[in-house]
N, C-alpha and C positions, 0 to 999 in steps of 0.2 A: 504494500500500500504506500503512494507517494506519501512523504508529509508538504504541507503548505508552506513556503515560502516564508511565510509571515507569520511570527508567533500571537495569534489573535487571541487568545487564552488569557496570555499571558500581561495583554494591553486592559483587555475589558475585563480582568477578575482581581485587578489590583485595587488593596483596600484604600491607597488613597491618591488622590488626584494626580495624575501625572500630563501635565501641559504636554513634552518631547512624546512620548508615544502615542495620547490622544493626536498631536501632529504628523507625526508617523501613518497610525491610522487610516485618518483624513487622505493622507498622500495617498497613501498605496488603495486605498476606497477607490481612489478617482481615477489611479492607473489601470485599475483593473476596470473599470466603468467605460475607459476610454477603450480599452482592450474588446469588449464585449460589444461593442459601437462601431467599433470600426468594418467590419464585415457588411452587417446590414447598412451602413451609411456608405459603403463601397456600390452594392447591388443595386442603390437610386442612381449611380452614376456622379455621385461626388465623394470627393474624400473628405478628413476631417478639417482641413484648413479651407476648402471649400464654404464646407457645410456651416464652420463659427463664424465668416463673414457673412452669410446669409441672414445666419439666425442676428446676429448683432444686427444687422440694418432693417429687420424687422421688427428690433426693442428701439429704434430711434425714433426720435418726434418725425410723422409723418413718411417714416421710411425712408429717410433721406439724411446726409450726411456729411463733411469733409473728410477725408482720407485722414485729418490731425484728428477730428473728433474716433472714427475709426481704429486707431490703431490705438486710442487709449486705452477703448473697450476691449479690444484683445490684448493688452497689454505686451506690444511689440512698438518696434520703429517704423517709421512711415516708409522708412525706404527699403525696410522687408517686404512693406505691404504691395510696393511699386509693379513689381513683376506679375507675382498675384492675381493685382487685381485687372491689369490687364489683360492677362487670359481670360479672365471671369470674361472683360467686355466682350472679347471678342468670341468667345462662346455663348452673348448673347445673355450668361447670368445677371447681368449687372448696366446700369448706364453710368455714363458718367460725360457730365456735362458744365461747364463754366455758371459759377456765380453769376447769378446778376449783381450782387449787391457788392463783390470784391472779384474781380475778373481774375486773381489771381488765384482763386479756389477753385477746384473743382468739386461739384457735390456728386455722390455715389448715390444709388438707389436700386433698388429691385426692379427685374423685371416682370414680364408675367412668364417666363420661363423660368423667370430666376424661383420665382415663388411657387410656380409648380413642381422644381426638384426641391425646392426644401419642404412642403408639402408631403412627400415622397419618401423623401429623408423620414421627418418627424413621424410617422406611420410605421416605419421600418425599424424607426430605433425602437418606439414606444412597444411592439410587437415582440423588441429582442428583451427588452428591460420589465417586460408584465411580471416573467413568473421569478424575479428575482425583487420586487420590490412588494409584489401581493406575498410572498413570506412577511413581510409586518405587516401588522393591522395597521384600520385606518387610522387611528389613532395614533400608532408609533411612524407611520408617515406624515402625518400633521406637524408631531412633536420634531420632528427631522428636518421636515421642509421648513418649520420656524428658526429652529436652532441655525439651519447653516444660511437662513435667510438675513438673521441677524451677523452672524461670523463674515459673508460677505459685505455686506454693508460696514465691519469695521476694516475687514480686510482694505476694501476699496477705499475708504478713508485715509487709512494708514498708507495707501502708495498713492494717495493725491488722483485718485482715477473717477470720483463721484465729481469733483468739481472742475475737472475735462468734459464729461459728457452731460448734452442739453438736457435737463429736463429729466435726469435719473429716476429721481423718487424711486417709489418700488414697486418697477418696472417686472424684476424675477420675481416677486413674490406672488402676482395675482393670476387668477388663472386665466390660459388663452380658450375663447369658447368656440374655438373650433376646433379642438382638439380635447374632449370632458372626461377621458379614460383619467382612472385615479391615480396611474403612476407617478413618479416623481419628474419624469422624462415630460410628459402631456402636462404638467402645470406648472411649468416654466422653468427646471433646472437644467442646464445645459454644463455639461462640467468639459 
C-alpha cells in the first residue's frame, strides 16, 4: 500500500495550533486541487493559465480590464502576461482594445468564445471536484468557503493586490447563478 506524501494525521491531530503546517496544509490542499483540475480543464480545450485569465476577467467590473489591473489579480508581471495574452487574442478568447479615456491602455475583455470555453471549463472542473468536496457536509463546506474566504481577503491585503483591483469587494465569496451545484469549485473558488 502507497503511503501519502503528506503526513495529514499528523497536521490535523495536533493538540495545538500550529500556523507552519496549517500553511503546509493549505499548500499542498491546493496542489493537489490544481492536480485534479488540470485534466478536465485540458478536455475544454484550455489549460490552467488559460482558464485563470478567463475566470479573472469574468470577477472584473463589467468584464473588462487593463492588462496592470490583470496581472494583479493573478499575481504575476505584466510582461508575463504579454505573450499570453496575445494568443488568447488571436485565438479569438479575448479582445483587446485601446482606452478611450488613456490611449495608452489597452482594456482586455471576454469574448463570446472566450466565455463559452470557460463555461466549458467551469462544468468540467465542477464535474471533477463533486465527489471530492460532497465528502463534507454542507455545513463543513460553508464553514471552509468562509474560513479561506476571509484568509484570502487578508492574504490579498497583505500583498497590496485588493487595492490594485477595481471594485474587489467580495467578489469570490458570493455565489455565480449560473452555475448553483454546491461545490466549492461552482460558488466561486478558483484556486
Amino acid at each position: 500500500m502507497s503511503q501519502p506524501h503528506f503526513d495529514v494525521h499528523a497536521i490535523t491531530h495536533s493538540t495545538a495550533p500550529d500556523v507552519t503546517g496549517l500553511g503546509a496544509l493549505l499548500s499542498r490542499t491546493a496542489d493537489c486541487l490544481t492536480a485534479v483540475l488540470h485534466g478536465p480543464t485540458a478536455t475544454t480545450g484550455l489549460n490552467e493559465s488559460r482558464y485563470h485569465v478567463l475566470d479573472a476577467l469574468r470577477r472584473m467590473p463589467g468584464g473588462i480590464c487593463t492588462q496592470t489591473e490583470l496581472a494583479a489579480w493573478l499575481l504575476q508581471s505584466e510582461s508575463n502576461l504579454s505573450t499570453l495574452l496575445e494568443r488568447m487574442r488571436q485565438d479569438d478568447l479575448i479582445s483587446r482594445v485601446r482606452s478611450e479615456a488613456d490611449r495608452r491602455k489597452s482594456l482586455i475583455g471576454l469574448t463570446t468564445a472566450g466565455r463559452e470555453a470557460l463555461a466549458r471549463a467551469d462544468q468540467a472542473r465542477t464535474r471533477a471536484t463533486a465527489a471530492i468536496f460532497h465528502a463534507l457536509h454542507e455545513f463543513q463546506q460553508a464553514a471552509l468557503r468562509e474560513s479561506l474566504a476571509l484568509l484570502l481577503q487578508r492574504l490579498e491585503r497583505e500583498l497590496g493586490v485588493a487595492t490594485r483591483i477595481p471594485n474587489r469587494g467580495a467578489e469570490m465569496t458570493r455565489e455565480r447563478a449560473t452555475f448553483p451545484a454546491s461545490s466549492l469549485i461552482s460558488d466561486g473558488l478558483s484556486l
